[in-house]
N, C-alpha and C positions, 0 to 999 in steps of 0.2 A: 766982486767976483772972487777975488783971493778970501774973503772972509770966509764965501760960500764953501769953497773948498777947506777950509779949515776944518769948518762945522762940519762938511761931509766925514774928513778923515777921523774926527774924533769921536764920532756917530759911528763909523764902523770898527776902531778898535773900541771901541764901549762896547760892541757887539761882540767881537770877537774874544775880549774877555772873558765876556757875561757865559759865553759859549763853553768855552776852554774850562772856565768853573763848573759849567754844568757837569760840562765830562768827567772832571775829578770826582764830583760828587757822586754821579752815578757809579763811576769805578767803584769809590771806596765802599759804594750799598750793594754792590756786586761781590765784593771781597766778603762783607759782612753775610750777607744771603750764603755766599758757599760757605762758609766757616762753620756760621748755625746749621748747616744741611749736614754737615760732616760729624758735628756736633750730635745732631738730633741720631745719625746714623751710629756713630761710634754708643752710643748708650742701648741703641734696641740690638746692637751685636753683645753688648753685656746684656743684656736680659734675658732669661731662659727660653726656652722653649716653648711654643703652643702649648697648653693644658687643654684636656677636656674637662672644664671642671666638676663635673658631677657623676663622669662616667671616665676617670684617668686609667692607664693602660697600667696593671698588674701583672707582678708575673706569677707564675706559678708555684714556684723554690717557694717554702714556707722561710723564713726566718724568724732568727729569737727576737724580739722587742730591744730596744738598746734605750729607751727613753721612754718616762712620765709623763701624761697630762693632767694635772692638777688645774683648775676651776672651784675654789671654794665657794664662790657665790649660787654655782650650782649643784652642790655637790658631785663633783666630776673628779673623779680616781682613777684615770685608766691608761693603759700600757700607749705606748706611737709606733705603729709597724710599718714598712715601707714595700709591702709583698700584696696589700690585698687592703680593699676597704671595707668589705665585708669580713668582720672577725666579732665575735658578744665581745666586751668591755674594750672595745681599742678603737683609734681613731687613726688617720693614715696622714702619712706627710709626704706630701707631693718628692720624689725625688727629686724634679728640674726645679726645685725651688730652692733657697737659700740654708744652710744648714742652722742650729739652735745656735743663739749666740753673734750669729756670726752677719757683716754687713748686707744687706738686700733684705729682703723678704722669705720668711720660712712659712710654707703654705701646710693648713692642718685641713681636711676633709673628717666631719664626722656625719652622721645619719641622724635624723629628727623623730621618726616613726620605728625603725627598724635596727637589727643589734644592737641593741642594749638601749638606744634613741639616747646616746647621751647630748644630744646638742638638741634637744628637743624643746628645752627654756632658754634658748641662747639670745633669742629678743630681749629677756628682762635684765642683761647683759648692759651696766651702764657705762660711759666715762669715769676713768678712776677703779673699776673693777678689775680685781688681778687674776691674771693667768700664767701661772708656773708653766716648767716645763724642767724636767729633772734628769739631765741626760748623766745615764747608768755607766757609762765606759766613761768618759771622763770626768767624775761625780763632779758635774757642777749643776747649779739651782740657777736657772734664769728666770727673774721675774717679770714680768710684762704688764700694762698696764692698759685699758680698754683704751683709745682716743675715739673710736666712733662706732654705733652699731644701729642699724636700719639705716643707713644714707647711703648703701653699697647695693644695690638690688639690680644685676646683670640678666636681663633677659636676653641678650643679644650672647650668650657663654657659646651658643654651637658655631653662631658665624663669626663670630671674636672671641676664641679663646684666651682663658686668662695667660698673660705672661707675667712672671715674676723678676721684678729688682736682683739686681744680684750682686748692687751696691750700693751706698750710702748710709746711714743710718739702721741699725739695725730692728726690724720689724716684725711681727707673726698675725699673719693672716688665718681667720678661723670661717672655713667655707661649709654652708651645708644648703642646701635643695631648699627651692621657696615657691609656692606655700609648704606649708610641714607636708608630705607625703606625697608632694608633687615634684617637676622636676623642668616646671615651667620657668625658673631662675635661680642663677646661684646668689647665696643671701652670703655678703662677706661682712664678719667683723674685723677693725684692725685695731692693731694694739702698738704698744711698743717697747721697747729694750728699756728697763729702768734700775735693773741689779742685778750680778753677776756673781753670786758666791758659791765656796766647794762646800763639801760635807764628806 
């Protein structure tokens, strides 16, 4: 009989062990779970704003251009204004996006069919293809380098607008309307930060 009870008591703290570990374990997947939540939160409070990306809100104010887009591989020469995206030879930069140079994401809106259609070969746009950008007030030359073009194609842009990074690695996004003269998906190539020199 005494055995029996042995066995009973060492059966139930083996139990109540077993238990007491459970609970630590769950605590600590509970600690982790909020940590990643606060995580994933603290990052979409750094990230900009909803974009429309292919209809973004303009104002009126004209402004001078402060900044180059260069595209050699397309021959692309043209001013970046931040007031309108309709202008002949300019493409627009998202203001809620990251500035040139700088950590996050810098977003470029150009037109495939219309002003000027400088983004209108932007498919033939490979890995390894450079994309300047020449910002006029503080003459420095950022160069950028293609990482990916066709594996971005957002049809979901009106009920998930794009938001942009607005830290880590320094990036430029080149957005323009897909299929060319449609406006049934934004087509995004990305690139990235690869040299920083003045002039």
């Amino acid at each position: 009989m005494h055995k029996y009870r042995v066995v009973s008591i060492a059966i139930i703290v083996g139990c109540l062990l077993f238990s007491v570990n459970g609970m630590i374990i769950i605590f600590n997947k509970m600690q982790e779970a909020d940590s990643a939540q606060k995580t994933v939160q603290d990052y979409k409070e750094r990230m900009s704003t909803p974009v429309d990306a292919l209809d973004p809100h303009t104002t009126n104010a004209a402004s001078a251009p402060t900044a180059k887009l260069v595209i050699p591989k397309l021959g692309v020469d043209c001013y970046i204004r931040t007031d309108t995206v309709n202008a002949y030879n300019s493409v627009y930069h998202y203001p809620q996006s990251a500035g040139f140079g700088q950590p996050g994401e810098a977003g470029i809106l150009g037109h495939r069919t219309t002003y000027s259609s400088l983004f209108k070969n932007i498919n033939s746009l490979s890995p390894g293809d450079k994309v300047i950008i020449k910002d006029l007030t503080y003459k420095k030359i950022y160069t950028y380098e293609v990482t990916s073009n066709g594996n971005d194609i957002r049809y979901d842009y009106k009920t998930n607008p794009i938001r942009f990074a607005l830290e880590g690695d320094s990036r430029l996004l080149l957005v323009t309307c897909y299929p060319p003269g449609a406006k049934s998906a934004a087509y995004i190539t990305h690139t990235k930060l690869v040299s920083t020199t003045s002039f």
